[in-house]
Every structure is written in C-alpha cells, then in structure tokens.
N, C-alpha and C positions, 0 to 999 in steps of 0.2 A: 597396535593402534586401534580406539575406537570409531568407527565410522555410524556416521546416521547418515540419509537422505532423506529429506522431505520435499514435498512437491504438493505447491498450490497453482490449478491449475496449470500454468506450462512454467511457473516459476519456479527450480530448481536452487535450493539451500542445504548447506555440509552442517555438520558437528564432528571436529574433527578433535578426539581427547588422547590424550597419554596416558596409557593403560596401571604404569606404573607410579604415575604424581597425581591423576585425576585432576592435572590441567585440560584447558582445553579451550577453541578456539570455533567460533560461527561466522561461517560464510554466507553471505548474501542474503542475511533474512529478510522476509516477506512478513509486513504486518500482520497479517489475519493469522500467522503462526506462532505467534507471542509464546502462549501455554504451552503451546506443543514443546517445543524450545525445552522452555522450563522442564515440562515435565519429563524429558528423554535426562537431561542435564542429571534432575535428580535423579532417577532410575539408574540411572547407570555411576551415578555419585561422581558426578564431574563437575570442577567447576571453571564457568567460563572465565577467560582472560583479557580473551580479545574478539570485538565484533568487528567484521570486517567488509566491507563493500568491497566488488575489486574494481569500480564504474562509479559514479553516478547513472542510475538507472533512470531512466527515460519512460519506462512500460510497468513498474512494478513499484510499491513503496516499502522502502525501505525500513526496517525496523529496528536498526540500531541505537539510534538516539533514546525511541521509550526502553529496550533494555538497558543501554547503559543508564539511566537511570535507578531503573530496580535493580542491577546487578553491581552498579558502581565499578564497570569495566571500562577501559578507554577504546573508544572506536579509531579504528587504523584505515588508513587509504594511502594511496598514492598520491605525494607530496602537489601535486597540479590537481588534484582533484578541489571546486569550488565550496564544496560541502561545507556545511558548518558545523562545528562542534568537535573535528578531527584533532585527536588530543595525540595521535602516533603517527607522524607522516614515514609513508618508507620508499625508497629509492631503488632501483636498477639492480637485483645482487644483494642487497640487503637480506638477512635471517631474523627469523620473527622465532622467538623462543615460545615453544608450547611444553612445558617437563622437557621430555628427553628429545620430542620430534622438535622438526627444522622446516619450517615453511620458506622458502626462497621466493623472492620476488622477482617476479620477470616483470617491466615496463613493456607493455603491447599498446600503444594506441594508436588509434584507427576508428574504431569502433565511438571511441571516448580518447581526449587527451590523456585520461587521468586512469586508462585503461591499464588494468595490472593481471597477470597470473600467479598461482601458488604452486609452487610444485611441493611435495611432502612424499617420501618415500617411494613407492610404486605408483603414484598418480601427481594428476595436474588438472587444479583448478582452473579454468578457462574462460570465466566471466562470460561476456559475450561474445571476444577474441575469437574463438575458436567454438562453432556449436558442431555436433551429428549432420551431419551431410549438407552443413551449410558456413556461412560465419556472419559474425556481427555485421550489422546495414552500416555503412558510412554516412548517410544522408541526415542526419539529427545533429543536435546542436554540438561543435564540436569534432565531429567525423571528418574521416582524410582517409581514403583510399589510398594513397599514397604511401601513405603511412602503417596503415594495414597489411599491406603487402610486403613493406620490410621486417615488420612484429609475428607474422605470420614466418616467411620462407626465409630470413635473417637469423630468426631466434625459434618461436614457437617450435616450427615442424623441425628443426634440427635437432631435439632433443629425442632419447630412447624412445624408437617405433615401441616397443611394448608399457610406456607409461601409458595409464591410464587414462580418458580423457572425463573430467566431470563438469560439464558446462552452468552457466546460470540460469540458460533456458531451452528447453525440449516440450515438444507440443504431441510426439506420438510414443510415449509411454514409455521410450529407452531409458535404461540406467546411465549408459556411458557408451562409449568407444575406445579407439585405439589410435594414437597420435600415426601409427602405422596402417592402419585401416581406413585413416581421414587419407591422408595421403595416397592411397591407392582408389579410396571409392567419391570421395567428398566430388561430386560437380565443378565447385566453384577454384578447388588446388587443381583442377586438373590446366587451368590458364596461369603456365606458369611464368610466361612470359610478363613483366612488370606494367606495361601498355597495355596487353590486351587483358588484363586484371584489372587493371585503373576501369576501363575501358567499361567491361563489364559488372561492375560496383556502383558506378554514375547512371548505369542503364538499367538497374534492376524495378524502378520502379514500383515501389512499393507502398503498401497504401502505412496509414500513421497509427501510431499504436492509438490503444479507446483512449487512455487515461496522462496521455505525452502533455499536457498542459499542466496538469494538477499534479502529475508526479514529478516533474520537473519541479513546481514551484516548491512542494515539500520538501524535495531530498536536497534542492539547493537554496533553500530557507530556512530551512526546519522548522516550517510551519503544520498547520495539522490536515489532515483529509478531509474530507466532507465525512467520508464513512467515523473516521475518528473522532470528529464532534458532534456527530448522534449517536454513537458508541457513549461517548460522556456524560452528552446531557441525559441518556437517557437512563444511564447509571443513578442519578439523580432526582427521577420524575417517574412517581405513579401514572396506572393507566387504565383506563375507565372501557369497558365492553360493549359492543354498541348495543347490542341486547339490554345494557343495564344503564342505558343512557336515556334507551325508547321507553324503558318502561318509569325512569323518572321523572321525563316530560311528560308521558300518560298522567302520572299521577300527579301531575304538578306539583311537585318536590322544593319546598321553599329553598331561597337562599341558594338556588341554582343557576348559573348564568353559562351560556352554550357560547363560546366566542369562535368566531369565524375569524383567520388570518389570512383568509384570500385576499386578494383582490373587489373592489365592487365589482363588477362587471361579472364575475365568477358568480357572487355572493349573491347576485339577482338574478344569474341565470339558473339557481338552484340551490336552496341552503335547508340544513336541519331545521324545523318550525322553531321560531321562536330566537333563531339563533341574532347576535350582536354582533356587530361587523368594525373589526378594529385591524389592520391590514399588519402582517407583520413587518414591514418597511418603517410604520406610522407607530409601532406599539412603544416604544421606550419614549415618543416625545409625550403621547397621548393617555397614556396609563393611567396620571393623575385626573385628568378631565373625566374618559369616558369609566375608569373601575374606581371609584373611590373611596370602597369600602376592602381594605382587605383582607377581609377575616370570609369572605362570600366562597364557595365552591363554583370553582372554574375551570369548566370542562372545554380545553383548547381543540380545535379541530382544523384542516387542510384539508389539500386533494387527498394526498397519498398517506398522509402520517410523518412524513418528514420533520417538516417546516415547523408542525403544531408542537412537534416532540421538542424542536430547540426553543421555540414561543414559552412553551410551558416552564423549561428551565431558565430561561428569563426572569420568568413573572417570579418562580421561587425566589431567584436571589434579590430581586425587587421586593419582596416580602411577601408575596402571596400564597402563603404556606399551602393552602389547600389546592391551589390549580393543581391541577394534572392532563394528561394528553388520552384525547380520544382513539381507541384499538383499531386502529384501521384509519380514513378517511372519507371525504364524501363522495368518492369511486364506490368506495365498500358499502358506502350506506345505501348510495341507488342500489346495489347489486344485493343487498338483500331485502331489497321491495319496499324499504320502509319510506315514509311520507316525506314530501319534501315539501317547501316553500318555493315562489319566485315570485318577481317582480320586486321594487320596489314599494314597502307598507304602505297605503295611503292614511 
C-alpha cells in the first residue's frame, strides 16, 4: 500500500493508492492542499478514484468538489451526510474498492450524523470519531453524545488494539496512535460508563472553531470561501506597486484614476491624494455614472488589499480592461509614510 499524510495546520489528509493498479483514494482534503495532492498522486503515478470526506467538517474546507472537478472522480460520503455533489453514498459495512485494497466503512456518529470510519488493512481512518487522546466534540450542528459513545465502545474500540489510528485532526505534531493505546491512555475512554460519558461530552465546554460559519456554509452548499474568491479574482487581475503608484501621481500620469472602495467615512478620514470614492457596495449600480470611460487605467484600492482585489475583477469583467488592484492597501500606504489626503474636498 501507498500511504501519504499531509497536514495543514492541525488538519490531517491520507492518500491511500494500490501499489499494484495505481488506484487510489483521498481522504479529507483540506483546500489550501489542492497541488500538493496532485503533485504526490503524480509522483508516485497514482490515480485518484475516490475523494472522500468521512464528516462534514465544521473547522476545515473541504476540497473535494474543486478536485473532483479536475480529476473527474466521484466524491463518496456517508449516505446522511447533507453535502452536495456526493455522487457515492456508502453505508454501515459497505467496501469501497481502491485496485486490490478494501476500505470498510464503519457508521460512527456522534461527532456528525453523517460520521463515517475507514478501516484498510493495518489502520483506520477516524475522521473526527476517534482523535489522539481525545475524540470528536459533540456540541456542533448535528452531534449526539449519545451516540458517540455507542460508535465509539459498540464499534470503533472493539476493533484490533494494534490497528492503527489516523485521525482527521491533531494539533501536536503526532502521526497516529493505537486503537490499543487510545484505550489505555485516551482521558476521555477512560468514562466508560454511558452516563458519565454523556455527562462529560455536554460539559466540555468548548470554545467554536475560527472558520464554523463559513465552513459550514461551503461544505454544505458547495459554495465558495472568501479565501477561494480572492484566490480567483486574483488569478484574473494585475497588480500595481505602491512605490509605482506614488511615483505616477508625482508625476501626474494622464488617464489615471485612484478609486477608493471604502466606505466614506473611511475615504475622509484618510485616502491616497487625488483618490475617487466609489464604495464597493455602490460599484456595479454606479460604474456607468461615476467611470464612464473605459479604456482609463484604474488603480482599485482598500484597507487591506482584499476587497479592491475582487472590486478590480469586477470592473474587468464589466469591461474595464486596464483596472488593476493596488499591492497592499491603505494600512500599507500610511505604513510606508507616504502622503495622504482627508476631509471631505471643498
């Protein structure tokens, strides 16, 4: 068997291939791991089959939808999971064919209705089920202690103490565990009693992951991230230096327009000289009125560089071939001394 692990941040993803077909199968990818993906897949001449969530993740985005895209693979989940796009639902005991390996599905929920394990050979995939000296929170949309603890001491831990355990997430650099070693060391198995488990699961108290709104909405919309729509537009959109911006206002550089998509309020308590103030809320009703030329260069600008970045792919597809998005924003521009504006122009 080929094995990979990768880890972004504390989010833990397999590539698990068949040495002898160069099938192969991705568990729990994390967006920002796209390439990586790919590039082990090729390296190692594998090709995927199956992408696989064993959850809807709540703390992490999922990146199976943009591979199955480029890869033209069906994304697999557990039959209750809400996800969209799931083209292989599988069940309790079900075998998911990868070449010669055999991934078994175990139903765990607890964590998630739609909560699933893999087991394949000497290990077992554990989604959030089962983590290193802890397990999945029950308190998110979904979760049942109740239920966790039959998926858990029913099913999970009854399997060979020496399977391997590979979770979906670890925060202090482990590779794995021991379904044998959870059980002996794990804190939370050691309340084996079903009451004082419940008990202690409801009372953990926990604070909310950073990104539980927005990953939520994506992984059960299959909508896109915030990070993934300035990943796009900015695939899309040149970008102007602010060194090479101060020194075109210097020079009063014809056929330049500086647009501000702040806020007023923002826009007069500090703007690049000279800058136009078109709000990005207001830009798609306003466009015609206040740019009505659009062959002009147009250097978008924000606080942060965000906002101008999607402003800017805007205006492109609006037709204003020449906009582009200013390198930084106007945090960056105070911060390198240069000149500002305020007040409202008389």
């Amino acid at each position: 068997m080929i094995f990979e692990h990768l880890s972004a941040g504390g989010c833990q993803s397999y590539l698990v291939g068949c040495a002898d077909t160069c099938a192969a199968a991705l568990i729990d990818p994390e967006i920002s791991l796209i390439d990586r993906y790919l590039a082990l897949a090729a390296r190692d001449g594998l090709r995927i089959h199956y992408l696989i969530d064993t959850h809807t993740h709540a703390d992490h985005f999922s990146a199976t939808r943009q591979l199955a895209r480029r890869l033209d693979a069906p994304i697999a989940m557990h039959r209750a999971s809400p996800a969209p796009g799931v083209e292989l639902t599988l069940e309790d005991g079900e075998l998911l064919a990868v070449g010669k390996l055999r991934l078994r599905v175990l139903h765990t929920p607890g964590h998630t209705r739609d909560s699933m394990c893999l087991q394949v050979e000497d290990r077992v995939f554990t989604g959030d089920t089962l983590l290193i000296g802890a397990t999945g929170r029950t308190d998110l949309p979904s979760g049942d202690p109740e239920a966790l603890y039959d998926s858990l001491f029913n099913s999970l831990l009854r399997l060979d103490p020496a399977l391997r355990v590979h979770p979906a997430h670890e925060y202090k650099g482990r590779s794995h565990t021991t379904i044998g070693d959870e059980l002996a060391a794990n804190p939370r198995l050691q309340k084996r009693d079903r009451a004082q488990f419940v008990e202690m699961m409801r009372s953990l108290n926990l604070g909310m992951p950073t990104h539980l709104t927005e990953a939520l909405r994506t992984n059960m919309s299959g909508g896109k991230t915030v990070a993934q729509m300035l990943a796009e537009a900015a695939e899309h959109v040149p970008f102007m230096a602010l060194a090479e911006l101060k020194s075109r206002i210097e020079a009063e550089h014809p056929g330049l327009i500086v647009l501000d998509v702040r806020e007023r309020e923002a826009w007069e308590g500090g703007r690049i000289p000279g800058a136009k103030l078109l709000p990005r809320g207001q830009l798609e009703l306003r466009v015609n009125q206040d740019l009505p030329d659009p062959t002009l260069r147009i250097v978008v600008y924000c606080e942060l560089g965000r906002i101008s970045t999607l402003a800017a792919a805007t205006l492109r597809e609006m037709g204003f071939q020449r906009a582009v998005a200013l390198d930084g924003g106007m945090q960056a521009w105070r911060e390198a001394g240069y000149p500002t504006q305020v007040g409202t122009p008389g």
